[in-house]
Phi, psi and omega in degrees: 000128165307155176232127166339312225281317189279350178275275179016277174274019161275340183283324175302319175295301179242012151219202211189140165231162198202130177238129205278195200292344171242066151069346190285153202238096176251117174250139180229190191170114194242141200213138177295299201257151183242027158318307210289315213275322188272325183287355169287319163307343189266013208233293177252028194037235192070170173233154185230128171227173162277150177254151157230131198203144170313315210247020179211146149215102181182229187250154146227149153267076187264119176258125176269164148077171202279330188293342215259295180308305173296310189321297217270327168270002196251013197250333192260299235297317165313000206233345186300142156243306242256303232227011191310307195274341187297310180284309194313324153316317165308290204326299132353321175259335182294358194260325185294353197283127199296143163287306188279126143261129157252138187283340189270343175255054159329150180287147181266181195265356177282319165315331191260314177335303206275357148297313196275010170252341174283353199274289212292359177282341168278340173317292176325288196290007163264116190310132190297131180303158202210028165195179201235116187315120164289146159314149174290161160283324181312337193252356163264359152275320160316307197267328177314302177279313152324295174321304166338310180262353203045050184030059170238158148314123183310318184250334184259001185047082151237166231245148185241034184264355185254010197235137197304130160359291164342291173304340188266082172221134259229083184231133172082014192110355248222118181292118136244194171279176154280010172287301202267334181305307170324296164335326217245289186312321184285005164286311175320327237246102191253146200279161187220123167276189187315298170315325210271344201281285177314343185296291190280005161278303180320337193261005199214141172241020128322121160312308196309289185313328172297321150334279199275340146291262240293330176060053128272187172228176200277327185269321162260023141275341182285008177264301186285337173297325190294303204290323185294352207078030187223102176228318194266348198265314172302289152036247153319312158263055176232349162266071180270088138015099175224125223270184194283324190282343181293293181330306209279309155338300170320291213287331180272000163277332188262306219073017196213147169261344151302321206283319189277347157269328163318300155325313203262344162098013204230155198262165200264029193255296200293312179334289183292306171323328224242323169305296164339290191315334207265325190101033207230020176309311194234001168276150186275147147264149204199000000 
């Protein structure tokens, strides 16, 4: 077990706290190796996953919510040197944060003020960046094909530099409107009747495989169960009982956590529930 004292001056070093545009409170903590990031989790919770990034590659320890965030700072801040007014400034906003949220209990606007002087009094007491956000590969593939194209549509060429981002779309290689791109998919798109639905439910109680009979996606098979009625028919066998050891066994044959809810016959929703339930979010599996 860690002692307040060593997170403490370990948080000086390697972590950070930071408060967003409503008042919400985020404690991190970065690490190359990611020992240190689970016994600090088993002590104050949080959760730890990996980044991969041009200018970080490595662990995080991110603490959420109001309960999470106090526990871990009201424990070190005595012990702080480096980061002593940073946290002291959390804490303060961690106190203002509603136990209770509600969508009908909105922040009032006197409420949201006296977040944004605490956001901006911590700004200040942050050293100013000494490097320049890189670009994604996703987005130097994007710009790439723009150029390519001279932001024109690959088939009707009308022109896309006056037009929202959204709108500007990037398939096969290849620049289009949201006109020809529509147009261009809907040939693809071959109609399946009731029967064909039901054929292929009946034989498989996997999503993926009914899929993949149907020469669908995942989202226009939920279209089509939604127009036949069989969403709730489906469902219903989709809902299978899967122990801790399936999961763990899965992740360790694929190595993927896609490969491994595909294995497993579950979408990548239930997939993270299931993780969550077993306790297996943030643990290597093995």
């Amino acid at each position: 077990m860690l002692s307040d004292e060593y997170i403490a001056g370990f948080f000086d070093g390697e972590g950070s706290v930071g408060i967003d545009a409503y008042g919400k409170v985020r404690v991190s903590i970065a690490q190359k190796r990611p020992e240190i990031l689970y016994m600090i989790q088993e002590q104050y919770n949080g959760y730890v996953y990996s980044k991969h990034h041009p200018v970080f590659e490595g662990y995080m320890l991110n603490f959420l919510g109001k309960k999470d965030c106090q526990k871990i700072l009201t424990a070190i801040f005595p012990y702080l040197v480096v980061k002593r007014d940073e946290v002291e400034i959390a804490l303060k906003a961690v106190e203002l944060i509603k136990d209770h949220h509600r969508g009908c209990d909105p922040l009032s606007y006197n409420e949201l003020k006296e977040r944004h002087k605490l956001r901006d009094k911590l700004q200040t007491l942050r050293p100013k960046k000494t490097f320049v956000t890189l670009e994604s590969l996703n987005q130097i593939y994007r710009n790439r094909i723009k150029q390519e194209f001279v932001m024109k549509c690959n088939v009707c060429g009308k022109d896309l530099s006056t037009v929202r981002i959204r709108d500007q779309v990037i398939s096969q290689d290849k620049l289009w409107c949201r006109a020809c791109v529509a147009s261009f998919y809907k040939k693809d798109r071959k109609p399946i009747s009731k029967q064909q639905m039901e054929n292929a439910i009946a034989s498989s109680d996997n999503m993926w495989e009914v899929c993949d009979k149907l020469g669908i996606g995942r989202s226009a098979l939920y279209q089509k169960r939604k127009k036949y009625g069989l969403e709730i028919q489906f469902n219903k066998k989709d809902r299978k009982p899967i122990t801790k050891q399936q999961i763990i066994d899965a992740i360790n044959a694929t190595n993927t956590i896609k490969e491994a809810q595909k294995m497993l016959g579950i979408c990548s929703e239930t997939m993270w529930h299931k993780r969550k339930k077993f306790g297996l979010l943030g643990a290597q599996v093995s």
